[in-house]
C-alpha positions in Angstrom: -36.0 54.1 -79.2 -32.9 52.7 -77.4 -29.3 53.8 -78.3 -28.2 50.8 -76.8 -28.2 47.3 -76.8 -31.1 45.2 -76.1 -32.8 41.9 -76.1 -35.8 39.9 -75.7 -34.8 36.2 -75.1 -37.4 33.6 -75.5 -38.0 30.0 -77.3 -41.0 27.9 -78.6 -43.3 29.0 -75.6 -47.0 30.0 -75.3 -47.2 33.7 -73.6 -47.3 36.6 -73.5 -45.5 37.1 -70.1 -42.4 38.8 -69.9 -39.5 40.2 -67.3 -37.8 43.1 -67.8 -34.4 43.1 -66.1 -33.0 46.1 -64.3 -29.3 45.0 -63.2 -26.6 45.9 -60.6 -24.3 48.6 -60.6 -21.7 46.3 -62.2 -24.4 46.2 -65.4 -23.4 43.0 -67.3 -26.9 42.2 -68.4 -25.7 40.1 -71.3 -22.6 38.1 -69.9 -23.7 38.1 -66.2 -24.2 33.6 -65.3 -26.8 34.5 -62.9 -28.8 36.3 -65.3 -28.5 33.7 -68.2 -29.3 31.1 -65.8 -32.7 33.3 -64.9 -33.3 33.4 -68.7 -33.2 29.4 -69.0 -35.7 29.0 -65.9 -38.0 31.6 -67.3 -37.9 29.8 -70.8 -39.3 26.7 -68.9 -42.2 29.0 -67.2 -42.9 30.2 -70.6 -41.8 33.3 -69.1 -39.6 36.2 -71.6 -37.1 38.1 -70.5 -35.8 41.5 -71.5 -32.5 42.5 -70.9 -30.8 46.2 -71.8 -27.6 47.7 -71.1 -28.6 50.3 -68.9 -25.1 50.9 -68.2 -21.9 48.9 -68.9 -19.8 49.8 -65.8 -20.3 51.1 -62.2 -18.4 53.9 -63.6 -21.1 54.6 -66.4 -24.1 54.0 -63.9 -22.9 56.6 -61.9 -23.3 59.3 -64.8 -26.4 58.4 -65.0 -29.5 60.4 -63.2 -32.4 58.8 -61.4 -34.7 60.9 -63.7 -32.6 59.7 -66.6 -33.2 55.6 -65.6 -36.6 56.2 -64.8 -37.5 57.4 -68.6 -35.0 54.5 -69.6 -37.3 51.7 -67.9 -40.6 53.1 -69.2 -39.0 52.9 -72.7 -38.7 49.7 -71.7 -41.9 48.8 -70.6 -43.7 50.6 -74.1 -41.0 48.3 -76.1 -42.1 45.3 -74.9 -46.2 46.1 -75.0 -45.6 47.6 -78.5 -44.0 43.5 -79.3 -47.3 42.2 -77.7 -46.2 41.0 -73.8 -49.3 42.6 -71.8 -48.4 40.8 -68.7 -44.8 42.3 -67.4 -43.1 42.1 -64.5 -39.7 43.4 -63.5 -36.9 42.5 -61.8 -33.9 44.8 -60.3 -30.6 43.5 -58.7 -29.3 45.8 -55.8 -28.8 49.6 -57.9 -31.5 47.8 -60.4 -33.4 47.3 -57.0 -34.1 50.3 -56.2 -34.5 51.8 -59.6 -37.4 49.3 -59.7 -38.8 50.1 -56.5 -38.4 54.0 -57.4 -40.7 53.6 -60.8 -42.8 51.3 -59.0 -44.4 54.5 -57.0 -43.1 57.3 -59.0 -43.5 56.2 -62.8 -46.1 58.6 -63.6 -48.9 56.0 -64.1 -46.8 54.4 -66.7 -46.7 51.3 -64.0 -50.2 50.5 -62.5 -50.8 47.2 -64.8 -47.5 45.7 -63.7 -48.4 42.7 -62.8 -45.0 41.5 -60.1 -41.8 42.6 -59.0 -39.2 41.1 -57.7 -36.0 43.0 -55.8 -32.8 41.4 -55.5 -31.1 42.8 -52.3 -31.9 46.4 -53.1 -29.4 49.2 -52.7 -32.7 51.7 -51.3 -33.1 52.9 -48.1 -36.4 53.4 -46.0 -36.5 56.8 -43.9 -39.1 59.4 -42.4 -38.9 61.6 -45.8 -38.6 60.4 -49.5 -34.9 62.3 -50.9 -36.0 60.7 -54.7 -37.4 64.4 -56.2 -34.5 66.2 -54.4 -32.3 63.9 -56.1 -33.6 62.9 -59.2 -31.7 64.8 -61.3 -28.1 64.7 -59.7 -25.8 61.7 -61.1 -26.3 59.2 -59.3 -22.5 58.8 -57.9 -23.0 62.3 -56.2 -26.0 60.6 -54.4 -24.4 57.2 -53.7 -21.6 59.2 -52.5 -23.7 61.0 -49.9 -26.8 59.9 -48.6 -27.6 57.6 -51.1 -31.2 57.0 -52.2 -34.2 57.2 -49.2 -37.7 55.9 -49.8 -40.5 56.9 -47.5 -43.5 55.0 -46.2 -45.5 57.7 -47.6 -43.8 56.3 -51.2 -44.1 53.2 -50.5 -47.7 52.6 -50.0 -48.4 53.4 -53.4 -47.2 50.3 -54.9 -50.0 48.5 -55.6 -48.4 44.9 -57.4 -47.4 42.0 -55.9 -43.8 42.1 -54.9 -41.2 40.0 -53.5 -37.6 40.7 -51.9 -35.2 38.3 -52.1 -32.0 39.2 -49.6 -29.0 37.3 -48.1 -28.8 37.0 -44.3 -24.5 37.5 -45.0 -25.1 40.2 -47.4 -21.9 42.7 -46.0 -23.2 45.6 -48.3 -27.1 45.9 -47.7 -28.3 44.3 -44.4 -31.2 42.1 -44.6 -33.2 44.1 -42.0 -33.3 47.1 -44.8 -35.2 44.6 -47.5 -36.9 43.8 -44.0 -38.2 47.5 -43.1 -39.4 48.0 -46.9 -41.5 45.3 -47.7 -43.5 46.2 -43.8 -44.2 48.8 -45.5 -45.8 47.6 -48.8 -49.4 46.1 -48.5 -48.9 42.0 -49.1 -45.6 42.2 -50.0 -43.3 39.1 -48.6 -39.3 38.5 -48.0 -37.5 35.6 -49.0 -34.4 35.3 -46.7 -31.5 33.1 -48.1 -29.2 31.7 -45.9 -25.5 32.1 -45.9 -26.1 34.4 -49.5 -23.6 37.3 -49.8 -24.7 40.4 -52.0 -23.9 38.4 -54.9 -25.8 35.8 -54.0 -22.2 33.3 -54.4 -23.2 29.5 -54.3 -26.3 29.8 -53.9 -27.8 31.5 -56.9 -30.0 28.2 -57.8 -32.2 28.7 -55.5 -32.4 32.4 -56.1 -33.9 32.1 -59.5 -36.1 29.4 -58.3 -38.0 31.5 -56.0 -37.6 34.5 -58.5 -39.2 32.5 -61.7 -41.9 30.2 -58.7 -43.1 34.2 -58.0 -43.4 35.6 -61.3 -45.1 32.2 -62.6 -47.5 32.6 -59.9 -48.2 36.0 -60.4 -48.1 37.4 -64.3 -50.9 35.6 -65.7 -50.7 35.3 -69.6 -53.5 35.1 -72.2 -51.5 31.8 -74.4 -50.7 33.6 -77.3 -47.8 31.7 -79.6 -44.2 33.0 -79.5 -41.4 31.3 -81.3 -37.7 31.7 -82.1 -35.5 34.6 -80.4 -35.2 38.0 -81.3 -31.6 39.3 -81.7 -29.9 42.1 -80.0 -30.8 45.4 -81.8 -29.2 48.6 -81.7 -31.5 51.5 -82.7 -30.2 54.9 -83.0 
């Protein structure tokens, strides 16, 4: 299924609740702090997480098609429903963002039982027309490199699941008031603001995760069902 590698991290918990993780342009899904420290705090919710190496590299991301990520995340989502998690939610950090947000109204029906989402400062912009079908196809550095990614309200009042941005108030790469504009625009969706968080969330990535795992708790409502021990990494070819 995935030429890559991927994991499903969880311990002696009752659920069938699970994250899937969409990261940053940076990638790092594996060796990333924040995102080991989100794994931990989801543990405790009885909460799995799923992480995949989307892409290694800025470098790599940017070879990569919208069109291309979008077949790559519902992979993901079959994967983890084929292993028994019914109740999934996903998560995307800036490039991850808006790769979430982009499935989340265009994934071809493959998304309407998502049960949350959270969005991590994403690197999406709202305007008066959608650019996703013009550029779906084009690597994604040529459309970073132009325009970059536009969502419309049209899009965005598709989404249907409960959804939460999370956003710095010093973020120097994504303002706050784009996270802001978005979530107007998407019916009982809410903004956490941190303050004095960069992009990257520096120093203050506690209470990041906090608010991510509090949202997901509340909102991916599990069935019980036993899990134990950790699967490993796999690499399928």
């Amino acid at each position: 299924m995935f030429s890559f590698k991927h994991q499903i991290d969880f311990s002696d918990i009752k659920g069938d609740r699970i994250v899937i993780l969409i990261p940053g342009i940076s990638g790092n899904s594996f060796e990333d702090e924040r995102y080991n420290l989100l794994s931990s705090e989801l543990r405790k919710a009885g909460i799995s997480l799923f992480r995949f190496d989307l892409w290694k590299d800025p470098q790599e991301a940017k070879e990569k098609s919208i069109a291309e990520i979008e077949r790559e995340i519902i992979l993901a989502i079959e994967y983890v429903r084929k292993k028994g998690f019914v109740n999934v939610g996903l998560l995307g950090k800036s490039l991850g963002g808006a790769m979430v947000l982009i499935e989340s109204f265009h994934g071809h029906g493959k998304l309407e039982d998502i049960g949350a989402m959270v969005l991590w400062s994403p690197f999406v912009f709202n305007g008066r027309r959608s650019n996703v079908e013009d550029v779906a196809e084009l690597k994604l550095g040529e459309v970073l490199d132009n325009e970059g990614i536009i969502v419309d309200k049209n899009s965005l009042n598709h989404i249907i699941c409960k959804t939460l941005f999370i956003h710095g108030d010093k973020d120097g790469s994504i303002p706050l008031h784009n996270s802001i504009k978005l979530s107007e625009q998407i019916k009982g969706s809410k903004v956490e603001v941190i303050k004095g968080a960069d992009h990257s969330y520096t120093g203050l990535i506690d209470e990041v995760v906090k608010k991510t795992v509090d949202f997901f708790d509340k909102n991916l409502k599990g069935l019980g069902v036993k899990r134990t021990g950790l699967i490993n990494p796999e690499y399928l070819e």
